[in-house]
VOVEXKOL-449436 format. One record per residue (C-alpha): residue number from 1; residue in three letters; x, y, z. Coordinates in steps of 0.05 Angstrom, whole numbers, plus 5000, padded with zeros to 4 digits. Layout:
% residues N
PT num residuo   xx   yy   zz
PT NUM     ALA    X    Y    Z
...
//
This chain:
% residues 507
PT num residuo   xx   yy   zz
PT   1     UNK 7557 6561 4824
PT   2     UNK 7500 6605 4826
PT   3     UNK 7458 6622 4890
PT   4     UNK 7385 6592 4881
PT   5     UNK 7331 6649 4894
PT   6     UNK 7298 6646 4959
PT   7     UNK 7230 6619 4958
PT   8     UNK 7174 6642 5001
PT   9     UNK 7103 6604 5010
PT  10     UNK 7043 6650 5038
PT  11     UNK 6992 6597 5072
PT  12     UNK 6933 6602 5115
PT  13     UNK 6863 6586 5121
PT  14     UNK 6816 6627 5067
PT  15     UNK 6792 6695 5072
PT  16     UNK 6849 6720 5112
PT  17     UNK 6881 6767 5059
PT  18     UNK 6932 6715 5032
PT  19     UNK 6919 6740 4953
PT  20     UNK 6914 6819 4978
PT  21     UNK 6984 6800 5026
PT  22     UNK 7017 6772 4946
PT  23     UNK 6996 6831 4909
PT  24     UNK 7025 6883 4964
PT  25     UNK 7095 6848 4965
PT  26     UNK 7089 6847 4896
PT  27     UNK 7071 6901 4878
PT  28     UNK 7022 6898 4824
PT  29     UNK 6954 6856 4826
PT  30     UNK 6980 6790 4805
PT  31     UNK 6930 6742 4844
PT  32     UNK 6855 6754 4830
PT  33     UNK 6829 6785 4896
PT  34     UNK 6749 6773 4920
PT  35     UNK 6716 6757 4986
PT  36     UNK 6688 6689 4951
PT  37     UNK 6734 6639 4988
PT  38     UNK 6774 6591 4941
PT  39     UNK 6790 6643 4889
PT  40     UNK 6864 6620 4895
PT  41     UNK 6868 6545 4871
PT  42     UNK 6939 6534 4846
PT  43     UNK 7007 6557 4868
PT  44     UNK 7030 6628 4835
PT  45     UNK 7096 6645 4833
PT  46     UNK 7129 6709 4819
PT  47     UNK 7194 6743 4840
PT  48     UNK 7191 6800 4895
PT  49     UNK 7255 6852 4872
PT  50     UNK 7235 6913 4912
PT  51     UNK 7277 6957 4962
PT  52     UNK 7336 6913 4973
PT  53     UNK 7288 6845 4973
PT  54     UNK 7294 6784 4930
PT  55     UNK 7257 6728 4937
PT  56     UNK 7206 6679 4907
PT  57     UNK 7133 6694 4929
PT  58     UNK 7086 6629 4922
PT  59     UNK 7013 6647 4942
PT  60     UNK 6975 6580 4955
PT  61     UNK 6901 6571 4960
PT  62     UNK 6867 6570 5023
PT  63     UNK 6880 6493 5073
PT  64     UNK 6812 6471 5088
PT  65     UNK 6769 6496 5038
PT  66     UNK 6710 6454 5012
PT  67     UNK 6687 6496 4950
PT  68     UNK 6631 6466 4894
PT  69     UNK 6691 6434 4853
PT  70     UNK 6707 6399 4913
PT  71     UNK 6771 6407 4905
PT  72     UNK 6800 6409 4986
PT  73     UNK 6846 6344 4973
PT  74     UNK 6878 6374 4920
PT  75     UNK 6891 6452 4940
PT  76     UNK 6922 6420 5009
PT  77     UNK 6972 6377 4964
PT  78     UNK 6991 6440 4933
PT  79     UNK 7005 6482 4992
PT  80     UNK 7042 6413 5024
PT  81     UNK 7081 6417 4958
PT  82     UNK 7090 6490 4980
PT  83     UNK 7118 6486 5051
PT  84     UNK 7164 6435 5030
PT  85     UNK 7204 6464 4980
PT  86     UNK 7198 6540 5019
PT  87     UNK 7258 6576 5049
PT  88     UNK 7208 6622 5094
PT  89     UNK 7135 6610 5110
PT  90     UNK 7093 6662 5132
PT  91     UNK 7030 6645 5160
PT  92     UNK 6969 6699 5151
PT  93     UNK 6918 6701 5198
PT  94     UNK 6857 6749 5206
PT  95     UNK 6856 6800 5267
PT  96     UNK 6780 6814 5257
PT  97     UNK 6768 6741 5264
PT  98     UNK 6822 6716 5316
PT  99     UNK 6836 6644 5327
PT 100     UNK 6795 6597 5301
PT 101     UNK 6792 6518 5295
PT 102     UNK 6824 6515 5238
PT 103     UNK 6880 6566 5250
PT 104     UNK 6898 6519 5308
PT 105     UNK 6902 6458 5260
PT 106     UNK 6943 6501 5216
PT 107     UNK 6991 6523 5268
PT 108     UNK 7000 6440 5293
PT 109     UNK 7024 6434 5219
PT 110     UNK 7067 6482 5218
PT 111     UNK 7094 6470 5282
PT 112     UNK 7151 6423 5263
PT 113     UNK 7171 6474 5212
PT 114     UNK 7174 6528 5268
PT 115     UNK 7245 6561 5245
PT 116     UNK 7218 6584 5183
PT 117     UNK 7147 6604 5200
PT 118     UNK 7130 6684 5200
PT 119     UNK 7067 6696 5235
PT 120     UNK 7037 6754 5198
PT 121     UNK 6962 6785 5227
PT 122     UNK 6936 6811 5174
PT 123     UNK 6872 6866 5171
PT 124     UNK 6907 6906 5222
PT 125     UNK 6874 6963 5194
PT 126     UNK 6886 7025 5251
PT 127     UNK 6929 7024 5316
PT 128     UNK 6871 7011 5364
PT 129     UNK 6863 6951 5334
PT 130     UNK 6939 6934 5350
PT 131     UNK 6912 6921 5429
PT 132     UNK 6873 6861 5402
PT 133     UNK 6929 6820 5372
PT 134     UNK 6954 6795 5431
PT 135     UNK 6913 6730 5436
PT 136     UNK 6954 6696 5371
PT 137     UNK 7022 6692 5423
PT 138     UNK 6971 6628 5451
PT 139     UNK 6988 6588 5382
PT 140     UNK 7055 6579 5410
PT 141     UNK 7100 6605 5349
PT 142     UNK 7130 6674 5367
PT 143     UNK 7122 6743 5359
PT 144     UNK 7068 6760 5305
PT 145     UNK 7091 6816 5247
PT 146     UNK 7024 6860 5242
PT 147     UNK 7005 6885 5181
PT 148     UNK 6949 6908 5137
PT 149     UNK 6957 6892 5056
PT 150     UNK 6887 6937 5047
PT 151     UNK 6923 7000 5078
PT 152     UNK 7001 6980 5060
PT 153     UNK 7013 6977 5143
PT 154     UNK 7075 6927 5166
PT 155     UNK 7095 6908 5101
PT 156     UNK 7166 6937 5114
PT 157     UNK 7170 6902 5176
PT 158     UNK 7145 6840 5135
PT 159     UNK 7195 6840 5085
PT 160     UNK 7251 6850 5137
PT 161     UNK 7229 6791 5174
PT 162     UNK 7222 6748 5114
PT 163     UNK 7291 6767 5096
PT 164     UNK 7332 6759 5156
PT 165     UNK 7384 6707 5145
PT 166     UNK 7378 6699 5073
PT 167     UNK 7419 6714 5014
PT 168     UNK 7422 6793 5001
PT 169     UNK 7410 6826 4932
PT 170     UNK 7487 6838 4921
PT 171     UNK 7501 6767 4938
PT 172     UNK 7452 6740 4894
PT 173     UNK 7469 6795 4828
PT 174     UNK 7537 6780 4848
PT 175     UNK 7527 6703 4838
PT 176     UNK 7484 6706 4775
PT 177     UNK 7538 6688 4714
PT 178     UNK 7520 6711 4635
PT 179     UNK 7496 6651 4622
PT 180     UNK 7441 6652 4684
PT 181     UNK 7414 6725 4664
PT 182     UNK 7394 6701 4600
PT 183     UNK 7313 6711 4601
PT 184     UNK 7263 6650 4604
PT 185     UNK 7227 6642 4542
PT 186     UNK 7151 6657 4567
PT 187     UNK 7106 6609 4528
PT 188     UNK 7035 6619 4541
PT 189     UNK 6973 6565 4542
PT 190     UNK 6911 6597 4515
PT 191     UNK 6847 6573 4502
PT 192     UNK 6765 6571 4531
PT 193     UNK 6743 6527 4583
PT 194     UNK 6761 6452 4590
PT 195     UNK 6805 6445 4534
PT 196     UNK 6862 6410 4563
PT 197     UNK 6908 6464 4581
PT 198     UNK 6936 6445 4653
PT 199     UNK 6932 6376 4632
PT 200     UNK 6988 6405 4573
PT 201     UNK 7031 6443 4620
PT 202     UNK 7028 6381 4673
PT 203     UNK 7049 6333 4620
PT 204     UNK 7106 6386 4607
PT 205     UNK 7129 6378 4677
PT 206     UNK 7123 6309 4686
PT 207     UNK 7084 6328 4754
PT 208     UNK 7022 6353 4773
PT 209     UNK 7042 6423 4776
PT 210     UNK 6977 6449 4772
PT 211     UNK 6903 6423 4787
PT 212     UNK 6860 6381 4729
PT 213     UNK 6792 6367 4738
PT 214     UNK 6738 6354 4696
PT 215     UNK 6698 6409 4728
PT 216     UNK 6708 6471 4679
PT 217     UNK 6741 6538 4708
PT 218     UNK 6786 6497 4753
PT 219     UNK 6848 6548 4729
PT 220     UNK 6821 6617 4749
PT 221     UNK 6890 6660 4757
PT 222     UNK 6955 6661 4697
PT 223     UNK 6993 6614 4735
PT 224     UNK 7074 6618 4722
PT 225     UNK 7118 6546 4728
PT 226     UNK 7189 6547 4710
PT 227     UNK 7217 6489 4671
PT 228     UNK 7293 6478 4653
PT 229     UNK 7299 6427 4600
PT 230     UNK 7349 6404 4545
PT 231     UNK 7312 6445 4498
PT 232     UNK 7318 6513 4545
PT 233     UNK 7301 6553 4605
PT 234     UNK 7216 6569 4597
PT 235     UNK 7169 6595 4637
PT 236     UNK 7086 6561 4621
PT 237     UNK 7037 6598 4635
PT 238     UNK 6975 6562 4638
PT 239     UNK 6911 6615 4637
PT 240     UNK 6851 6604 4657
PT 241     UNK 6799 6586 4604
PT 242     UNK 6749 6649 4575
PT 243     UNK 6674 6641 4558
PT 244     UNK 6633 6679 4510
PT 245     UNK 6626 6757 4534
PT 246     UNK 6554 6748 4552
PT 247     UNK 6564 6691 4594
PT 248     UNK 6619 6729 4639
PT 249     UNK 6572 6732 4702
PT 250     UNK 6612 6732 4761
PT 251     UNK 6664 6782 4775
PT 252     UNK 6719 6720 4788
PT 253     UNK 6708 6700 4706
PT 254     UNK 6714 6773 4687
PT 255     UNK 6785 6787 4723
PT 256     UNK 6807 6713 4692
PT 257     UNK 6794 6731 4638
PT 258     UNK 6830 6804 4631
PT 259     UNK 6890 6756 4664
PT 260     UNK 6890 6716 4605
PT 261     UNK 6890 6780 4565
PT 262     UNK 6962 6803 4601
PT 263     UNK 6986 6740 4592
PT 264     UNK 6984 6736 4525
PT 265     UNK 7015 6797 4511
PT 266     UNK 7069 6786 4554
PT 267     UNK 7091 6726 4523
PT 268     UNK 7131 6704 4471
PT 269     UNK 7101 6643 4443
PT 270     UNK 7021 6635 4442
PT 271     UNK 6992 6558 4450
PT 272     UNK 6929 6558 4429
PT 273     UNK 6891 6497 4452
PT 274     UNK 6836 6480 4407
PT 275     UNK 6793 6417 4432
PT 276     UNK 6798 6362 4373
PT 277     UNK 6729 6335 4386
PT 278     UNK 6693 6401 4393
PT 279     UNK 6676 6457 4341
PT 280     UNK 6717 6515 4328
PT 281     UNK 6677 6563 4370
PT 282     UNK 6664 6642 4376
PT 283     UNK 6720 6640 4430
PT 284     UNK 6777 6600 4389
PT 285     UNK 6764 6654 4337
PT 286     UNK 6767 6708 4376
PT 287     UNK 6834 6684 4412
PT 288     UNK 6862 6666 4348
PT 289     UNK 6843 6733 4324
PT 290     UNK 6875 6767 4394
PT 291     UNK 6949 6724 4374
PT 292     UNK 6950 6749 4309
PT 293     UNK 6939 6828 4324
PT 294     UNK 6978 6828 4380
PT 295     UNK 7040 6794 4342
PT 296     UNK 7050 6734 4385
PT 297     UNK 7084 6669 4342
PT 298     UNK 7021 6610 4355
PT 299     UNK 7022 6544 4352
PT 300     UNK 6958 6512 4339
PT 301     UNK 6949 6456 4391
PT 302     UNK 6896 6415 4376
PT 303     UNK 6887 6369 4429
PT 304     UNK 6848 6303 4448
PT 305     UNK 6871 6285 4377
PT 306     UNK 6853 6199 4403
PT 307     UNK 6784 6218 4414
PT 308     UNK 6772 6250 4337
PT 309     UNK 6811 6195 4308
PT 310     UNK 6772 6134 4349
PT 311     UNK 6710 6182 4308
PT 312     UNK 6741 6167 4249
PT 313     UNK 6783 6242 4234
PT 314     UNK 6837 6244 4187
PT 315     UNK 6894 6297 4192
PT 316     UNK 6889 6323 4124
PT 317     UNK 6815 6339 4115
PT 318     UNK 6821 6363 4198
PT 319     UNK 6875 6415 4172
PT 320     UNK 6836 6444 4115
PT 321     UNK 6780 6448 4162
PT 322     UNK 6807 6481 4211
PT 323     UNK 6846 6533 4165
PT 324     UNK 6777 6552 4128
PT 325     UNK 6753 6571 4207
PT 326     UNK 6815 6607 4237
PT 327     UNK 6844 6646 4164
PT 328     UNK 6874 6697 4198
PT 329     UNK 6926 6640 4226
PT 330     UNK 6936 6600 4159
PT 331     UNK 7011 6610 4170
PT 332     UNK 7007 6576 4250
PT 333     UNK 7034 6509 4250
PT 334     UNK 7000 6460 4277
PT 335     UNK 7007 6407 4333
PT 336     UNK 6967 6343 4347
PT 337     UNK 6973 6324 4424
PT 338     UNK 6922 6283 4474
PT 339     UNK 6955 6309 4540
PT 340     UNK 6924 6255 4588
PT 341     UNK 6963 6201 4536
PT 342     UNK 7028 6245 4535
PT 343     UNK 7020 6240 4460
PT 344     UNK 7053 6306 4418
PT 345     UNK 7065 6339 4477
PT 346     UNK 7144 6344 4477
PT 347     UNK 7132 6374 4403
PT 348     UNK 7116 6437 4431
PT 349     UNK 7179 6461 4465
PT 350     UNK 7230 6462 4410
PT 351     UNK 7170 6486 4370
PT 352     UNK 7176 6543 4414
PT 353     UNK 7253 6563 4408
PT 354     UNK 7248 6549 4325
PT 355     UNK 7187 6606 4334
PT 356     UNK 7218 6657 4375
PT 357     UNK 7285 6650 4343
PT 358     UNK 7243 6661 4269
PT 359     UNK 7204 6724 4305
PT 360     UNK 7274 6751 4314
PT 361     UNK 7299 6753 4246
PT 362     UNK 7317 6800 4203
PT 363     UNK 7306 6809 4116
PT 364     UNK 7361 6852 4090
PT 365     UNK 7326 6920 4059
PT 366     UNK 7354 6893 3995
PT 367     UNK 7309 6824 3992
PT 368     UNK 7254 6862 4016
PT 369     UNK 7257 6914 3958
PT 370     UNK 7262 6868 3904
PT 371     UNK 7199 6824 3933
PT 372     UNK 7159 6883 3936
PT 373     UNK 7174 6906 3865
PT 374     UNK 7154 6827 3840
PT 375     UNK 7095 6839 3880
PT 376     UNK 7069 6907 3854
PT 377     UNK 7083 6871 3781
PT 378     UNK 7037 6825 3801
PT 379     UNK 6985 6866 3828
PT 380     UNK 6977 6937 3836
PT 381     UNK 6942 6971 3882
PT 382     UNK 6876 7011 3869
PT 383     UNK 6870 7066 3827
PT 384     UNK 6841 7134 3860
PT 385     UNK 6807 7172 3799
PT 386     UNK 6873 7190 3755
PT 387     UNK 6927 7170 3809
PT 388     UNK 6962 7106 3828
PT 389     UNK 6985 7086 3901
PT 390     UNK 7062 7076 3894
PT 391     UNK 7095 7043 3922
PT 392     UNK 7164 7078 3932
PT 393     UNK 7213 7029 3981
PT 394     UNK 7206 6974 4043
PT 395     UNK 7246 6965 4096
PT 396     UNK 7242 6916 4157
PT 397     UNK 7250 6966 4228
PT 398     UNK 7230 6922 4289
PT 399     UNK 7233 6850 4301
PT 400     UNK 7191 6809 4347
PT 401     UNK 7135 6822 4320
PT 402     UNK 7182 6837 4246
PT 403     UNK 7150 6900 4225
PT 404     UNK 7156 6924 4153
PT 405     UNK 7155 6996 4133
PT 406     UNK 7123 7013 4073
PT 407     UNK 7141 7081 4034
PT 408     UNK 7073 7106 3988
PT 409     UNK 7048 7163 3963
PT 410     UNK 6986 7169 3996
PT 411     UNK 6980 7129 4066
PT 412     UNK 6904 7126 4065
PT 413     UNK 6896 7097 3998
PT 414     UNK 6920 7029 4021
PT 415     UNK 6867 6977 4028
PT 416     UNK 6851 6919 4077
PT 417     UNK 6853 6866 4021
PT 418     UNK 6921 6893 3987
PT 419     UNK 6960 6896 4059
PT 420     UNK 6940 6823 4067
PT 421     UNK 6964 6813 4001
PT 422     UNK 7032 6835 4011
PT 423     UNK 7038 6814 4072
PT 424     UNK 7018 6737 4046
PT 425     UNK 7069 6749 3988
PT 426     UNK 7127 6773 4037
PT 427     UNK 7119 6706 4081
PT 428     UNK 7117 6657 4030
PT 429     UNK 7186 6687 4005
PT 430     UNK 7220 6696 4060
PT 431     UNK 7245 6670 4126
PT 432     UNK 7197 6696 4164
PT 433     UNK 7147 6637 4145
PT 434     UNK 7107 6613 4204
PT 435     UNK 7103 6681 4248
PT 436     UNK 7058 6745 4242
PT 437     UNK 7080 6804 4204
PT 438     UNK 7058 6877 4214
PT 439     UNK 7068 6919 4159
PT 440     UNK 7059 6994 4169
PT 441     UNK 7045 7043 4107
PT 442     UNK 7081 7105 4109
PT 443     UNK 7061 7173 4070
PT 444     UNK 7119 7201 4029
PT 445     UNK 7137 7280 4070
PT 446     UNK 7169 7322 4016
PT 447     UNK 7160 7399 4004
PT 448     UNK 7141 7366 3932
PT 449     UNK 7091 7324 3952
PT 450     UNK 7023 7345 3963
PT 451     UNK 7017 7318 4037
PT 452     UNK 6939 7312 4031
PT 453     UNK 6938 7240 4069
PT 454     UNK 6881 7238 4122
PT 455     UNK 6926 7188 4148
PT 456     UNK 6999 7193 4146
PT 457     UNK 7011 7128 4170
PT 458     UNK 6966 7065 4168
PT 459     UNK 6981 7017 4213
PT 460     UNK 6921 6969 4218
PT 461     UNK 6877 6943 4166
PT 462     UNK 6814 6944 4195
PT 463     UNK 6771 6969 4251
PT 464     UNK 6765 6896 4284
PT 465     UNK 6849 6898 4283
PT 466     UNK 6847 6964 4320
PT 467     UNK 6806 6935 4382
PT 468     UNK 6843 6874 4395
PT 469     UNK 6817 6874 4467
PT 470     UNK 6786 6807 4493
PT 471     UNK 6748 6842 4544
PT 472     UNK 6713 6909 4522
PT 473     UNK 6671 6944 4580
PT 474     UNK 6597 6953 4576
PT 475     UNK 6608 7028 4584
PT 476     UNK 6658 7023 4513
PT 477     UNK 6615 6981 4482
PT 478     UNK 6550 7031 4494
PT 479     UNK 6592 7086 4476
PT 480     UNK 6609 7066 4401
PT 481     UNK 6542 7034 4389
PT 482     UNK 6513 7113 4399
PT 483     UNK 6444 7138 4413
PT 484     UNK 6387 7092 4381
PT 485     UNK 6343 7119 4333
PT 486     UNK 6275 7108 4362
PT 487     UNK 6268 7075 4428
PT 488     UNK 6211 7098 4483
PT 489     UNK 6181 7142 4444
PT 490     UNK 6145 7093 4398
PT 491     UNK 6197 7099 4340
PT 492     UNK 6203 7179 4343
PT 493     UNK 6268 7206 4333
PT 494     UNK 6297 7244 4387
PT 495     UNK 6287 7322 4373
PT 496     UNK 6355 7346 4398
PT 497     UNK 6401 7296 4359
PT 498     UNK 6345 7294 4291
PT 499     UNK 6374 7311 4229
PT 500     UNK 6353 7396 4227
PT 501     UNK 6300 7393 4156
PT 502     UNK 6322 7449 4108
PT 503     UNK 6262 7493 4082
PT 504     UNK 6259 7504 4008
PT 505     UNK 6259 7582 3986
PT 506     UNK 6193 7609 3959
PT 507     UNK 6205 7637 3889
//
């Protein structure tokens, strides 16, 4: 049998560093960081492997916040949830503040968990500062661990206090069988605001792992649940929901929403969580457009399916519908759910494992040659002046996403429309049916061949493919618009970057 993992819970009141503390033991910005108080709503997870470490870190939200979702009952069940289930506890508190009301309240509730609190002082930014800490011996709990996540000060001593008595790394590596250190199949929940997504990966659960409420943004970090099930071992993801670019005004919406962006790409399956009651927006198309590039298997979730059919929606004309919005995911099957009903909902994860097992497969070089001959008999790609583009020989190199290499004569001669052709033909033949495929056009090199390709190898189809960012920077955005013509100068062209005028000769 198998030593569990540690688990460790960070709690404390908000504003004390809890987030900044996560991201230090970490090591990488996980948990959105900003002085607003009740950034951190839900429970994030994520395993600390660093310098002969290993634990589970759990960063909770802060106990006693009142924020405008009103949301206090809730983020306290959470962090209860928390200190149950948590091998070590370490308790942050601010050393610029000291002691306040609520730290005392804090400390009475940890108090009959005293054997496996850590005090930590946080903000102990310089070593005068050190002097000061001496008041927080008056909560009664021990010996504080000062440390500073801003300046990386005390986080050695952290992690050696967190880890006293517990499993070590070589007892835990030692204890991990085959069958344990197979990975977790990361499936992601996507989609914009108020969609349903928590309410999804709660029904999943069977809990309520993380918070639902009708007030939209509730989910502002990617936060990561395991769940071991008959069908497998998964981790959900459940993102918070993105808004339209220009409606991105606080910082807090901008970081969730490059969070989404990581978690996407670093997962294997892609949910996409449409609403069933609500247009296919700008957002939903741009998501769906995201999946696609970036390779990830989707599943098209369309949920509050009982409100569209009370409205009188039928599944066939809904389909059609939907597929003449999103084209670029015609091949995404499609699930009908209503999460709050626990309708559809157990679809999804053998969904999953049928996805990721098809995004792993293979079409012997063989298949693929013969398909691409039927489909060059069928139609041929353009004609430049007196030349053809040939198409020589295909052969599948890289699975998840399966990539297809193309042999031609001339790389750059390939266009948009006739890779989406192919690439339509190759999936309705093969078994690689319901996931995306990339297919990469490679120029012939041969001291016979006339090597005049502008580019060698084409490997997306259009300029929107090549910036598959959901979040592009003002600056980037300003940059490839370029100078306007006109402007202050009441519609005069700028002298420096004008077009020079060439002088006729005088005969």
């Amino acid at each position: 049998m198998s030593l569990a993992l540690p688990t460790v819970a960070i709690v404390g009141r908000p504003n004390v560093g809890k987030s900044s503390l996560f991201n230090r033991l970490i090591g990488r910005p996980i948990a959105i960081v900003d002085p607003t108080a009740g950034v951190t709503r839900d429970r994030l997870l994520h395993e600390v492997n660093r310098e002969g470490h290993r634990f589970d870190l759990v960063d909770t939200g802060g106990i006693g916040i009142v924020d405008e979702a009103k949301l206090e009952a809730d983020i306290e069940t959470q962090i209860d949830r928390a200190i149950v289930a948590a091998d070590r506890i370490v308790f942050v508190l601010d050393a610029r503040t000291g002691i306040t009301d609520l730290d005392r309240r804090i400390s009475s509730l940890l108090r009959e968990h005293q054997d496996r609190v850590i005090i930590a002082v946080n903000k102990v930014d310089h070593l005068e500062m050190e002097g000061e800490t001496h008041e927080f011996l008056k909560l009664g709990m021990g010996d504080a661990v000062l440390v500073s996540a801003e300046q990386r000060r005390g986080i050695d001593d952290l992690l050696e206090a967190i880890s006293e008595g517990m499993p070590s790394v070589a007892d835990l590596e030692a204890s991990e069988s085959a069958a344990a250190a197979e990975g977790r199949l990361k499936v992601c929940f996507a989609g914009r605001r108020n969609v349903g997504k928590s309410s999804l990966t709660n029904a999943l659960l069977g809990e309520e792992r993380v918070i639902v409420a009708d007030h939209a943004g509730t989910t502002r970090d990617a936060v990561d649940v395991r769940l071991d099930c008959d069908q497998g071992k998964f981790v959900l993801i459940d993102t918070a929901g993105l808004r339209k670019k220009r409606q991105l005004r606080q910082d807090l919406e901008f970081y969730a929403a490059c969070r989404t962006e990581r978690a996407i790409s670093r997962s294997h399956i892609v949910f996409l969580v449409l609403d069933a009651a609500d247009e296919v927006g700008v957002v939903d198309k741009k998501l769906a457009h995201f999946c696609e590039v970036s390779g990830k298997p989707t599943v098209l979730v369309i949920n509050k399916w009982d409100l569209a059919q009370a409205g009188g929606a039928d599944r066939a004309k809904y389909e059609t519908w939907l597929r003449n919005r999103l084209p670029g995911l015609s091949f995404a099957p499609i699930v009908y759910t209503s999460a709050l009903k626990g309708r559809g909902a157990f679809e999804l994860l053998p969904l999953a494992v049928e996805l990721h097992e098809e995004n792993q497969m293979r079409v012997p070089t063989a298949d693929l040659n013969k398909l691409l001959a039927m489909a060059v008999s069928k139609r041929r790609p353009r004609k430049i002046g007196t030349s053809y583009t040939k198409l020589y020989y295909a052969t599948q190199v890289e699975a998840e996403p399966p990539t297809i290499l193309v042999s031609v004569n001339r790389a750059d001669w390939i266009e948009a429309g006739y890779a989406r052709y192919l690439e339509n033909y190759l999936r309705e033949r093969t078994v690689l049916a319901r996931v995306p495929i990339r297919i990469v056009f490679k120029a012939r090199s041969s001291k016979f061949h006339e090597n005049k390709d502008a580019r060698p190898v084409t490997m997306a189809r259009t300029k929107a493919e090549r910036n598959t960012r959901l979040i592009v920077p003002k600056a980037s955005r300003k940059n490839e618009r370029g100078p306007k013509a006109g402007g202050k100068s009441g519609g005069k062209a700028d002298p420096k970057s004008a077009k020079p005028t060439l002088k006729r000769r005088k005969r």
